[in-house]
mmCIF file of the N, C-alpha and C atoms, coordinates in Angstrom:
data_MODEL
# 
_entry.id   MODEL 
# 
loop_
_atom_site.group_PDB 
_atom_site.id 
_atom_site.type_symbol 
_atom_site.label_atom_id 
_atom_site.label_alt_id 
_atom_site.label_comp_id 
_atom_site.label_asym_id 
_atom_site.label_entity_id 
_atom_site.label_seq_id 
_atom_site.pdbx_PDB_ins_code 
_atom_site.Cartn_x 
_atom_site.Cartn_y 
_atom_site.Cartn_z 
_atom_site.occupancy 
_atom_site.B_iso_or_equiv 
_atom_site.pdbx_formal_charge 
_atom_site.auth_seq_id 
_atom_site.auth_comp_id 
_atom_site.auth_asym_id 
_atom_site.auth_atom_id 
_atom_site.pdbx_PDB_model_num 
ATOM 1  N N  . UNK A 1 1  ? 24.569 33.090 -11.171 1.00 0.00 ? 1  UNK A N  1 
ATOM 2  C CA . UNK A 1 1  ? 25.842 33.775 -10.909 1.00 0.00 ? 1  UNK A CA 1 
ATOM 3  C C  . UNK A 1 1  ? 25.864 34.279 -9.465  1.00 0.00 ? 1  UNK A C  1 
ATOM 4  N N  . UNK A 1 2  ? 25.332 34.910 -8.962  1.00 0.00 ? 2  UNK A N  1 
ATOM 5  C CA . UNK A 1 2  ? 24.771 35.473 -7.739  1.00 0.00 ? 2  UNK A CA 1 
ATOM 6  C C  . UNK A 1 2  ? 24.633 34.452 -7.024  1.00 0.00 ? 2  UNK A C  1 
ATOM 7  N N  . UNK A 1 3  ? 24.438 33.428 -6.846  1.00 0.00 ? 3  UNK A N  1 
ATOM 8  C CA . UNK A 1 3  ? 24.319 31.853 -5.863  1.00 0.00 ? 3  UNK A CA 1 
ATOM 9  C C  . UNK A 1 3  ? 25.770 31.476 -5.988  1.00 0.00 ? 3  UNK A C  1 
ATOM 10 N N  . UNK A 1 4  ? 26.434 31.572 -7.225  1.00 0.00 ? 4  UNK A N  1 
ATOM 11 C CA . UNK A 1 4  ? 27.638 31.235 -6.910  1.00 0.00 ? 4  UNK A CA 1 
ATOM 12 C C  . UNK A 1 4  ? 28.674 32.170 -6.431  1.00 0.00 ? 4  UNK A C  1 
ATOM 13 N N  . UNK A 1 5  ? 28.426 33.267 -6.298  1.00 0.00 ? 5  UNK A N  1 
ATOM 14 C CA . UNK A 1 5  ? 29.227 34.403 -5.652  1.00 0.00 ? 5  UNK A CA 1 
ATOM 15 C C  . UNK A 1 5  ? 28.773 33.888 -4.171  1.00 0.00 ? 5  UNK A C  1 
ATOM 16 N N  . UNK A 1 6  ? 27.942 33.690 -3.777  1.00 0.00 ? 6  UNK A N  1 
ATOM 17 C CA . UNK A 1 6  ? 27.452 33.519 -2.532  1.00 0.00 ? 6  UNK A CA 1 
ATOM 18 C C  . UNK A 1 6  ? 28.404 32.404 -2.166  1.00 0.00 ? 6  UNK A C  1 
ATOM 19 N N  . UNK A 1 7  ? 28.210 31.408 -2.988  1.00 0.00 ? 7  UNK A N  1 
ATOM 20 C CA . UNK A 1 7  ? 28.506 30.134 -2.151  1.00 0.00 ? 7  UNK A CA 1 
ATOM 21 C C  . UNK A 1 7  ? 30.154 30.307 -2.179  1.00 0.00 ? 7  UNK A C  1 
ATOM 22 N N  . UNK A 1 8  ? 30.814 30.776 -2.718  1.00 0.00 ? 8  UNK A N  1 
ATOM 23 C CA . UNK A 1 8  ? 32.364 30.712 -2.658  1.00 0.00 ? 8  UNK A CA 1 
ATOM 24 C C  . UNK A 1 8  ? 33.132 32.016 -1.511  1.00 0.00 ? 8  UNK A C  1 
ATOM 25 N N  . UNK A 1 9  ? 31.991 33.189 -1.275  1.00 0.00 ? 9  UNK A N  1 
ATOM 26 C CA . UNK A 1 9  ? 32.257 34.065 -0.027  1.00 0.00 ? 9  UNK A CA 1 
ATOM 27 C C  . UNK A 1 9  ? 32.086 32.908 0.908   1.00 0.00 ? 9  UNK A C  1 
ATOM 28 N N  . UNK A 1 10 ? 30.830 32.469 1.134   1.00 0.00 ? 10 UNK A N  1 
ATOM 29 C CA . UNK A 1 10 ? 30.717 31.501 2.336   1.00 0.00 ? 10 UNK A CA 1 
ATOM 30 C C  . UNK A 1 10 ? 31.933 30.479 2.254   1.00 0.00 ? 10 UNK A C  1 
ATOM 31 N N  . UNK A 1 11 ? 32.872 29.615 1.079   1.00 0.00 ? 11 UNK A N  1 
ATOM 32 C CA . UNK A 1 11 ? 33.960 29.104 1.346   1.00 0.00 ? 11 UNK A CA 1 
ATOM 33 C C  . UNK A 1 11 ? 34.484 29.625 2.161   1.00 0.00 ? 11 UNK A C  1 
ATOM 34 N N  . UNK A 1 12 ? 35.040 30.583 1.742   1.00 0.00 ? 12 UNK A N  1 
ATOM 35 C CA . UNK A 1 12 ? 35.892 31.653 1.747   1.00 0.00 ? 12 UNK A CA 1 
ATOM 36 C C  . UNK A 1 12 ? 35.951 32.167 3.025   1.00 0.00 ? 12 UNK A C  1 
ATOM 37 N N  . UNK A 1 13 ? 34.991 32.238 3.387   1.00 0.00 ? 13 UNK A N  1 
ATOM 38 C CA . UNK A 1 13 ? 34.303 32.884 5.048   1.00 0.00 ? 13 UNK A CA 1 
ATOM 39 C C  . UNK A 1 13 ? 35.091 31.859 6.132   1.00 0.00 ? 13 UNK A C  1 
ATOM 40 N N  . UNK A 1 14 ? 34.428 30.298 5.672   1.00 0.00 ? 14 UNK A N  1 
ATOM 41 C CA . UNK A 1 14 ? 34.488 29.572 6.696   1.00 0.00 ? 14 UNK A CA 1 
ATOM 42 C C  . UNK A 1 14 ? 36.279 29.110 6.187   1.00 0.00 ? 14 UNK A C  1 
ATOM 43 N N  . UNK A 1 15 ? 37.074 28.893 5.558   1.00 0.00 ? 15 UNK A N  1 
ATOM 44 C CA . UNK A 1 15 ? 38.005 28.860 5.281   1.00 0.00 ? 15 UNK A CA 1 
ATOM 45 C C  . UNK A 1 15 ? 39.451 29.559 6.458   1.00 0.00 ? 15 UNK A C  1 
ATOM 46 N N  . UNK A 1 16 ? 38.572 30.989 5.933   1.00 0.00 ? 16 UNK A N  1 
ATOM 47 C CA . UNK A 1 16 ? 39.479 32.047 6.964   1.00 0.00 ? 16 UNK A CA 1 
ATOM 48 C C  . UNK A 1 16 ? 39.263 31.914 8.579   1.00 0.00 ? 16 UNK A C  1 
ATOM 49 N N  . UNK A 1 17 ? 37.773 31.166 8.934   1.00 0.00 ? 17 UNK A N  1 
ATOM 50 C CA . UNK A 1 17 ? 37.228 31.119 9.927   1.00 0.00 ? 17 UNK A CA 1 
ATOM 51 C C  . UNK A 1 17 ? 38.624 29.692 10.857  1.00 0.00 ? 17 UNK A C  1 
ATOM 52 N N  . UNK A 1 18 ? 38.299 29.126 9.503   1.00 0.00 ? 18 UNK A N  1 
ATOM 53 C CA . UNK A 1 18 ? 39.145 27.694 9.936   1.00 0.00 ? 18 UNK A CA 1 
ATOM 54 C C  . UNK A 1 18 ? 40.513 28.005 10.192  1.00 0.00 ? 18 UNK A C  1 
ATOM 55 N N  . UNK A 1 19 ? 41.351 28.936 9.437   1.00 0.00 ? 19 UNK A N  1 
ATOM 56 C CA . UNK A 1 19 ? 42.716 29.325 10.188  1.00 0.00 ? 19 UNK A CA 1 
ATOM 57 C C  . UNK A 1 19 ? 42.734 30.089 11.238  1.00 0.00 ? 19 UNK A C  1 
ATOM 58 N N  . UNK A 1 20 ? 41.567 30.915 11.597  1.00 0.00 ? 20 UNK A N  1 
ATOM 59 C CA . UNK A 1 20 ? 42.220 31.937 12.745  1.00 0.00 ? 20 UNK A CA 1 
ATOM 60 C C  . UNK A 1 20 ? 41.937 31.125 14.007  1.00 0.00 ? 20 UNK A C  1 
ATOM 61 N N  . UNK A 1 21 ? 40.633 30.156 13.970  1.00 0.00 ? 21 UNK A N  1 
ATOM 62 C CA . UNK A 1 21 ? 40.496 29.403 14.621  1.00 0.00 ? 21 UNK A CA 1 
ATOM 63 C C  . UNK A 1 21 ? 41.462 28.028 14.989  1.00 0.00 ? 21 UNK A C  1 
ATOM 64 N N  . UNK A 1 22 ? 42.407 28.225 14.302  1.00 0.00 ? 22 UNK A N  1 
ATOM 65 C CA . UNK A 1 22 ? 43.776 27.496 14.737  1.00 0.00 ? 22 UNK A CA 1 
ATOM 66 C C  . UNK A 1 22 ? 44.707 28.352 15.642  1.00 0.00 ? 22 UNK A C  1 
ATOM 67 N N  . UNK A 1 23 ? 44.731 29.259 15.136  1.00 0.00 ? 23 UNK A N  1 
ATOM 68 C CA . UNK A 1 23 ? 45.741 30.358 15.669  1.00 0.00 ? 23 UNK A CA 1 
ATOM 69 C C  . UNK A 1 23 ? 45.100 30.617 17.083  1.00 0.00 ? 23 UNK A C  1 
ATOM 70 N N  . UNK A 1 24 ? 43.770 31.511 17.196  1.00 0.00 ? 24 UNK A N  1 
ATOM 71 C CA . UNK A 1 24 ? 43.475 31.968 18.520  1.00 0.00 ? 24 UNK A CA 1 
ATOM 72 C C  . UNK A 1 24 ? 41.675 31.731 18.179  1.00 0.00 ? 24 UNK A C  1 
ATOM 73 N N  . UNK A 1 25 ? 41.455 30.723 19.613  1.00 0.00 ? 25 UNK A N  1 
ATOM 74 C CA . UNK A 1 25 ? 39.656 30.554 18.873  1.00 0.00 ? 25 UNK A CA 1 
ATOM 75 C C  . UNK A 1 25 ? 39.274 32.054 19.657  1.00 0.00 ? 25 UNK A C  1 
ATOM 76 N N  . UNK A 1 26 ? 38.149 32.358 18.933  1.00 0.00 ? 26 UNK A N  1 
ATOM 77 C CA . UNK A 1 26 ? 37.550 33.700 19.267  1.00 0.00 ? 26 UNK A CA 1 
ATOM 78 C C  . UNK A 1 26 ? 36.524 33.700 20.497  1.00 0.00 ? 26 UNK A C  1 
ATOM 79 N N  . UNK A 1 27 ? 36.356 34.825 20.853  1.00 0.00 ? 27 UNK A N  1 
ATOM 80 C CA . UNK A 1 27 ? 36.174 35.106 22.374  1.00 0.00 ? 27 UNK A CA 1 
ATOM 81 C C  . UNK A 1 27 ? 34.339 34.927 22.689  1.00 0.00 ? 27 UNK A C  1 
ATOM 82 N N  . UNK A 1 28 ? 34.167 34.345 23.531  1.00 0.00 ? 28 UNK A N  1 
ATOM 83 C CA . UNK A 1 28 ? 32.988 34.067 23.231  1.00 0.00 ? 28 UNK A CA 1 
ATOM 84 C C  . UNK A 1 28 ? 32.456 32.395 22.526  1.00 0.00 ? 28 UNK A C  1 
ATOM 85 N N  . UNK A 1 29 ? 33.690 32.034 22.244  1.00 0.00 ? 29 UNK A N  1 
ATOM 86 C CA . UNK A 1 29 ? 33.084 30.462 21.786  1.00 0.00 ? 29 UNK A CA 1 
ATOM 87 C C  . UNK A 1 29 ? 32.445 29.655 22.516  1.00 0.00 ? 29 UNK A C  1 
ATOM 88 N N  . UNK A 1 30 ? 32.781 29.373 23.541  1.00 0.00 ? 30 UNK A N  1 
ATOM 89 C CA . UNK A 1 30 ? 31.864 28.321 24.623  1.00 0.00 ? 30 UNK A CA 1 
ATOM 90 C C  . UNK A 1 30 ? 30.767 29.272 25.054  1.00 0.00 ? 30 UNK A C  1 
# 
């Protein structure tokens, strides 16, 4: 249960990561 809580925050993480990173990439990327 706990591995799968994990693994769907980490979706979840990189998901949200993937829209804002459309919108404005974050500071510090290169």
């Amino acid at each position: 249960m706990y591995h799968y809580v994990q693994a769907v925050l980490a979706a979840i993480r990189s998901a949200i990561d993937a829209l804002l990173f459309q919108h404005r990439p974050p500071p510090g990327f290169r």
